[in-house]
N, CA and C atoms as a LAMMPS dump frame, in Angstrom:
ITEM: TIMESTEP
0
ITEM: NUMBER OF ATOMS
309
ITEM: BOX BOUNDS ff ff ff
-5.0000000000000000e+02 5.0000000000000000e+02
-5.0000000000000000e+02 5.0000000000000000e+02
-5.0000000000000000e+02 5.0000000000000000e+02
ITEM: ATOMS id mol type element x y z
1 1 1 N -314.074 -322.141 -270.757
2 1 2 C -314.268 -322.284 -269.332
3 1 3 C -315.733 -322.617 -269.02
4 2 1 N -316.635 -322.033 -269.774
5 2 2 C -318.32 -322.026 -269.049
6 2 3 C -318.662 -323.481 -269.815
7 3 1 N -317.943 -324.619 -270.815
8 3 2 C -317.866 -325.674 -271.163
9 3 3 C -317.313 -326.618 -270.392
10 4 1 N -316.731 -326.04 -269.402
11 4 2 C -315.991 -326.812 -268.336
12 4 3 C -317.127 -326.977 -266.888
13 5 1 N -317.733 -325.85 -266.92
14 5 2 C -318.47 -325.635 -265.81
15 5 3 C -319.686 -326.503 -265.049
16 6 1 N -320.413 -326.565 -266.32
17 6 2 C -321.673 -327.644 -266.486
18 6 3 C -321.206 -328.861 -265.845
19 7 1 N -320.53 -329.496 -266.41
20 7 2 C -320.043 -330.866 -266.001
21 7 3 C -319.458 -330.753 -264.416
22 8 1 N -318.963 -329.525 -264.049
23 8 2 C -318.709 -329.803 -262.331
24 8 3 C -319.651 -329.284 -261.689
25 9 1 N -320.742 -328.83 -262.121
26 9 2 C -321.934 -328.271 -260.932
27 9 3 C -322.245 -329.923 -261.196
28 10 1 N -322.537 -330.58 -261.942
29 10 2 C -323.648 -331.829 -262.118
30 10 3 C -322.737 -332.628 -260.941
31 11 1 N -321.53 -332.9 -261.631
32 11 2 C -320.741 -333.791 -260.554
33 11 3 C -320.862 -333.535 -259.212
34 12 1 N -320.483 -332.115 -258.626
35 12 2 C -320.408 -331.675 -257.399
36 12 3 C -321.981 -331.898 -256.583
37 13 1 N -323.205 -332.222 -257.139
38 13 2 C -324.291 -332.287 -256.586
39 13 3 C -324.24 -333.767 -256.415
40 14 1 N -323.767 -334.61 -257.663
41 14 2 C -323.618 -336.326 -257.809
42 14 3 C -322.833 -336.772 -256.82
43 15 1 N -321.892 -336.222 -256.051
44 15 2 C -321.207 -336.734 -255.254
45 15 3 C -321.584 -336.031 -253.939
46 16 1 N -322.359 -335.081 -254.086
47 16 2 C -322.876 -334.4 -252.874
48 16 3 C -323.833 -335.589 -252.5
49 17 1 N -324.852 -335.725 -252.788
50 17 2 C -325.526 -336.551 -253.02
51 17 3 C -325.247 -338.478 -252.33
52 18 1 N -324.045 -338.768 -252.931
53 18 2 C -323.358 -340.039 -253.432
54 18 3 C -322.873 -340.028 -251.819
55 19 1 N -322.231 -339.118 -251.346
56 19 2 C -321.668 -339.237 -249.896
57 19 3 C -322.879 -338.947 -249.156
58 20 1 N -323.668 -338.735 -249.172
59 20 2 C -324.869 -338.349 -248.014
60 20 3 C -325.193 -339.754 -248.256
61 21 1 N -325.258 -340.395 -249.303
62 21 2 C -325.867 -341.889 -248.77
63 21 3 C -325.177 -342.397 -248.189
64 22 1 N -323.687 -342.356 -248.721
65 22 2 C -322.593 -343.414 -247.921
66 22 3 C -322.919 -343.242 -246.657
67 23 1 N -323.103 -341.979 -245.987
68 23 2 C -322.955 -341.674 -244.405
69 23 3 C -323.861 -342.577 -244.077
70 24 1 N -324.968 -342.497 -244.419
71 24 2 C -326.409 -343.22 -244.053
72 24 3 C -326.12 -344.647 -244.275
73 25 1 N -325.78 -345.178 -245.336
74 25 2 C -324.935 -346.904 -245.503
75 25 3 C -323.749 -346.988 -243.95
76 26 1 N -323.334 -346.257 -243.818
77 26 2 C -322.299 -346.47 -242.497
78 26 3 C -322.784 -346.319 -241.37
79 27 1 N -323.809 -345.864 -241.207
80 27 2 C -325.048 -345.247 -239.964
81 27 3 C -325.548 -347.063 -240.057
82 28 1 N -326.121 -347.588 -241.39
83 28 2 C -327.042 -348.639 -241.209
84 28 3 C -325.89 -350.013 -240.868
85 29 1 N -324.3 -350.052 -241.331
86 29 2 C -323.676 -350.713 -241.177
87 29 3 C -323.127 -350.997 -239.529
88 30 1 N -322.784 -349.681 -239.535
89 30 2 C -322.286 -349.664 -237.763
90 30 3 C -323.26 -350.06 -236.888
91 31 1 N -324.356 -349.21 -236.888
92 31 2 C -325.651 -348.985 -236.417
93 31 3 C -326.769 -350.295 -236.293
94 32 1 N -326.479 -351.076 -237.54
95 32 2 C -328.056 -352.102 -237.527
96 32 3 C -326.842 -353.386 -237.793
97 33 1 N -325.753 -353.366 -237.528
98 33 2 C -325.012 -354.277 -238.035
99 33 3 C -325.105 -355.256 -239.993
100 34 1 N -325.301 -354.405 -240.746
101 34 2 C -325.673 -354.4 -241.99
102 34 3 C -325.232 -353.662 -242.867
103 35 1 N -324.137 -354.668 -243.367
104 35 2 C -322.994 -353.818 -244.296
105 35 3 C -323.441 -353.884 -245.806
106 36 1 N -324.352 -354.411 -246.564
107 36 2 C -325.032 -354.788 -247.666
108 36 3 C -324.809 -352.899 -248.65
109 37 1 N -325.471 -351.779 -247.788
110 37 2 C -325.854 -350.75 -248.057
111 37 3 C -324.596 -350.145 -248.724
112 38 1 N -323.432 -350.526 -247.712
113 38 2 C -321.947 -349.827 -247.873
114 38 3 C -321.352 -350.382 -249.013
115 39 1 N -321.684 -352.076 -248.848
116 39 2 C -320.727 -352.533 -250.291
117 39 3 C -321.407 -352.196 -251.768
118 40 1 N -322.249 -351.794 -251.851
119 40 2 C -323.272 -351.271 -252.871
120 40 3 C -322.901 -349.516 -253.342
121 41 1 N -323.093 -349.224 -252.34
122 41 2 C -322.907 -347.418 -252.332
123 41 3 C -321.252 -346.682 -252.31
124 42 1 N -320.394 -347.254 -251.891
125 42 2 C -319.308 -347.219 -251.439
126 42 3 C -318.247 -347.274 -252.602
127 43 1 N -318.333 -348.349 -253.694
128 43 2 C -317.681 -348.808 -255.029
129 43 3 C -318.708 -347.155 -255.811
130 44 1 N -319.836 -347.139 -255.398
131 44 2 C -320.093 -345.793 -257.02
132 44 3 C -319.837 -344.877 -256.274
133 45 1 N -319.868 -344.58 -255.01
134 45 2 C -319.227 -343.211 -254.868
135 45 3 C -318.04 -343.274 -254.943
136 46 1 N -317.067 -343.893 -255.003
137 46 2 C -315.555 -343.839 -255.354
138 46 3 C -315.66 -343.768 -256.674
139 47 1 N -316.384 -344.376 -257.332
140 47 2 C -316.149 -344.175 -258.99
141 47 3 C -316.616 -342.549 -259.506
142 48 1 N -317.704 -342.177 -258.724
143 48 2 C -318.475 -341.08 -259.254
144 48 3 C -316.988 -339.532 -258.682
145 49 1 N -316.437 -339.983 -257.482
146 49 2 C -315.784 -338.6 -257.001
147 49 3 C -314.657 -338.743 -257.726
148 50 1 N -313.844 -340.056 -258.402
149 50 2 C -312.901 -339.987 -259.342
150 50 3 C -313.416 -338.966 -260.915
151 51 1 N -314.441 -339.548 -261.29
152 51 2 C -314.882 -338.608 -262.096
153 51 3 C -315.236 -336.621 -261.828
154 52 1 N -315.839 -336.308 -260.647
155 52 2 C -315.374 -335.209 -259.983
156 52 3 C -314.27 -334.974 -259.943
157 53 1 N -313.311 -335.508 -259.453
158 53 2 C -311.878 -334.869 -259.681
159 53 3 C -311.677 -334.743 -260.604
160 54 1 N -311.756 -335.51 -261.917
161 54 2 C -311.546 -335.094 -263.517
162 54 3 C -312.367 -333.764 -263.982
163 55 1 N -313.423 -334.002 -263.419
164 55 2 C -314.292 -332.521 -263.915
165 55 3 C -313.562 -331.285 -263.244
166 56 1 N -313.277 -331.516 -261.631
167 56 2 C -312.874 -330.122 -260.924
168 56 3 C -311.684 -329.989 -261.682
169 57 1 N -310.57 -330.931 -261.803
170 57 2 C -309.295 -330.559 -262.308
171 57 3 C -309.155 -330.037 -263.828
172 58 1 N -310.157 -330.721 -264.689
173 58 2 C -310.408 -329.8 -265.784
174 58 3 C -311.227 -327.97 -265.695
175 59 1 N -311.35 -328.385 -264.855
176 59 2 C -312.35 -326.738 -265.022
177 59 3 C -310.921 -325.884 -264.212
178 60 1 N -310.558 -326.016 -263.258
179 60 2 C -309.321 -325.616 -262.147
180 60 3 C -308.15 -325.425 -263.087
181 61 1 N -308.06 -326.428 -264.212
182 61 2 C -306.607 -325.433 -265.555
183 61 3 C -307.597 -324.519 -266.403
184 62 1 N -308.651 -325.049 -266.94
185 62 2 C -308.983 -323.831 -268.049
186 62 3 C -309.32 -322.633 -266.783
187 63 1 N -309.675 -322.459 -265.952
188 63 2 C -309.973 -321.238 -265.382
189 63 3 C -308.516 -320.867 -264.487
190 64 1 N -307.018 -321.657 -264.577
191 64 2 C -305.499 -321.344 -263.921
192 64 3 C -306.472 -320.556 -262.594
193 65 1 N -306.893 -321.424 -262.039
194 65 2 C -307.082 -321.776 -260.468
195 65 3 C -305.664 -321.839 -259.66
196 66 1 N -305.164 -321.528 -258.802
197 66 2 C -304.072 -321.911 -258.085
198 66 3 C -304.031 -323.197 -257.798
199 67 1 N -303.235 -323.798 -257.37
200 67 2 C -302.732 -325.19 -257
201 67 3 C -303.489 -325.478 -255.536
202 68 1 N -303.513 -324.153 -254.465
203 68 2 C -304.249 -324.401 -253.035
204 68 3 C -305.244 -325.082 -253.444
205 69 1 N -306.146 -323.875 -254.328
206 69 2 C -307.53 -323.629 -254.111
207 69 3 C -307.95 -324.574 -255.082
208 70 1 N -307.141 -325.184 -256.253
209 70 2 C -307.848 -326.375 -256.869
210 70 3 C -307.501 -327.335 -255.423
211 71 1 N -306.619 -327.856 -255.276
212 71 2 C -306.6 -328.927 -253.966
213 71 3 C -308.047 -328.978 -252.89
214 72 1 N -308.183 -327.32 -252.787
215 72 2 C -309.685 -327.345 -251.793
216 72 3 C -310.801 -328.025 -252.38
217 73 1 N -311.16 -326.838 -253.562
218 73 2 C -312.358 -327.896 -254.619
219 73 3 C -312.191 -329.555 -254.65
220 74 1 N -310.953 -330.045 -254.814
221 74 2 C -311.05 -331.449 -254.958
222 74 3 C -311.638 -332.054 -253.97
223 75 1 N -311.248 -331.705 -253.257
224 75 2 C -310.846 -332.068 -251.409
225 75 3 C -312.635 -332.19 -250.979
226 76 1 N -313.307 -331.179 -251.612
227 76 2 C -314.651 -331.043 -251.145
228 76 3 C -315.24 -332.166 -251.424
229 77 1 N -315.39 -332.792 -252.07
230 77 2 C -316.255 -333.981 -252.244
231 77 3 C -316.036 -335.284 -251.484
232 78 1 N -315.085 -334.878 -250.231
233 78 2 C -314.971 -335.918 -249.246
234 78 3 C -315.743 -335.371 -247.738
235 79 1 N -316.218 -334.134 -247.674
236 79 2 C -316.807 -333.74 -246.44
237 79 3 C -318.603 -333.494 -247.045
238 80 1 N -319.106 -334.209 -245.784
239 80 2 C -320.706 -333.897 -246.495
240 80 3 C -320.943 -332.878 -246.626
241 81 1 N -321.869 -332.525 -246.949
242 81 2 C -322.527 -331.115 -247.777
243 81 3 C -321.635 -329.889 -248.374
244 82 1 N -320.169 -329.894 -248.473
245 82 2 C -319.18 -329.226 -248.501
246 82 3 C -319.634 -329.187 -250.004
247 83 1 N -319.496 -330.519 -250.558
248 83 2 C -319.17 -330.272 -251.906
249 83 3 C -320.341 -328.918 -252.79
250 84 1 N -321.676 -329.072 -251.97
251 84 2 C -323.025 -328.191 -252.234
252 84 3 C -322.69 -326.662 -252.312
253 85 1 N -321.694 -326.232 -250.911
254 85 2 C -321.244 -324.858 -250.593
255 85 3 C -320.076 -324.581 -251.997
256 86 1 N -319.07 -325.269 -252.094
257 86 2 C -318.427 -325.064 -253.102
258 86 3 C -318.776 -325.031 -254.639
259 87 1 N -319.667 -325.455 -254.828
260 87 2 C -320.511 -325.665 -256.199
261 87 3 C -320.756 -324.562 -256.301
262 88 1 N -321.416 -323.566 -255.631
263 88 2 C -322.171 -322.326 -255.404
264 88 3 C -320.89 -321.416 -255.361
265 89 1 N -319.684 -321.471 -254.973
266 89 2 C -318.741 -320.339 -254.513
267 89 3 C -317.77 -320.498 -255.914
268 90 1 N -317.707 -321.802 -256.841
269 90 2 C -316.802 -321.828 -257.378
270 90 3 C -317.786 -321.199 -259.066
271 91 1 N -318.883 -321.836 -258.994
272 91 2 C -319.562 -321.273 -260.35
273 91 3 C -319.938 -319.5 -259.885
274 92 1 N -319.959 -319.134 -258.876
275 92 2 C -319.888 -317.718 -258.787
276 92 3 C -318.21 -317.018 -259.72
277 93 1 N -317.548 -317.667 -259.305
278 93 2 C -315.844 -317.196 -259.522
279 93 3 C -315.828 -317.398 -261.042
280 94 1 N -316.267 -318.566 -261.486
281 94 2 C -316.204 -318.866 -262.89
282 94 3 C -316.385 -317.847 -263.611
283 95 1 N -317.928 -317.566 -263.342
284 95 2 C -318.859 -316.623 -263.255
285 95 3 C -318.242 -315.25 -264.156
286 96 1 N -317.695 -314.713 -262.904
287 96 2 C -317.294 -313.614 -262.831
288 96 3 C -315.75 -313.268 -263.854
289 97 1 N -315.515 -314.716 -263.47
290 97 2 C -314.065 -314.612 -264.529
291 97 3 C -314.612 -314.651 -265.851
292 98 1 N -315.865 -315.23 -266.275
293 98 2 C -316.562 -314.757 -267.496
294 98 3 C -316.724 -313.665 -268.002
295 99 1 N -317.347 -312.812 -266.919
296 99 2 C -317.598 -311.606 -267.298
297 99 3 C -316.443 -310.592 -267.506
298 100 1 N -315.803 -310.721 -266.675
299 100 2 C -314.223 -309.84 -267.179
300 100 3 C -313.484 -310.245 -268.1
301 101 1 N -313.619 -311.365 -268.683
302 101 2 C -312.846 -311.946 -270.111
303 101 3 C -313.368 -311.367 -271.095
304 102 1 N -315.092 -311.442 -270.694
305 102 2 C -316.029 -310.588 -271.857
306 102 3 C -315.763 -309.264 -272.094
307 103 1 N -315.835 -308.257 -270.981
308 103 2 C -315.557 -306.791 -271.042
309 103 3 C -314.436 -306.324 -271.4
């Protein structure tokens, strides 16, 4: 499980990240009439949150996550800064499911 983990804090910040620009590419598209930003940013953040979902959904079976609450984690990397709060709530849980596997 804590081999699973690494790879979704990195992702969950990469796409945290990856969508805060998009917003700002759609701010400069709508906004300045200049779509250049979106067709650029738009193709790697779809590529980068497909890879997030592979990381969350691998970490969500080795840690038998429920079906909701993996759906939420996934789900996060489409609302801004969401994915940041969940990074933090889900490596806490990991966490902890570490430590009681250990004891």
């Amino acid at each position: 499980m804590e081999s699973a983990l690494k790879p979704f804090r990195v992702m969950a910040y990469i796409v945290g990240c990856m969508l805060l620009a998009l917003v700002v590419a759609m701010v400069v598209k709508y906004g300045f009439d200049n779509a250049t930003f979106v067709a650029v940013v738009g193709p790697v953040h779809g590529f980068v949150y497909a890879v997030y979902l592979l990381t969350a959904l691998n970490l969500g079976l080795k840690a038998r996550w429920s079906w909701p609450y993996t759906l939420g984690v996934l789900l996060a990397g489409t609302i801004p800064f969401l994915s940041f709060v969940i990074e933090r709530k889900v490596t806490e849980r990991v966490r902890q499911q570490i430590a009681v596997a250990a004891a």
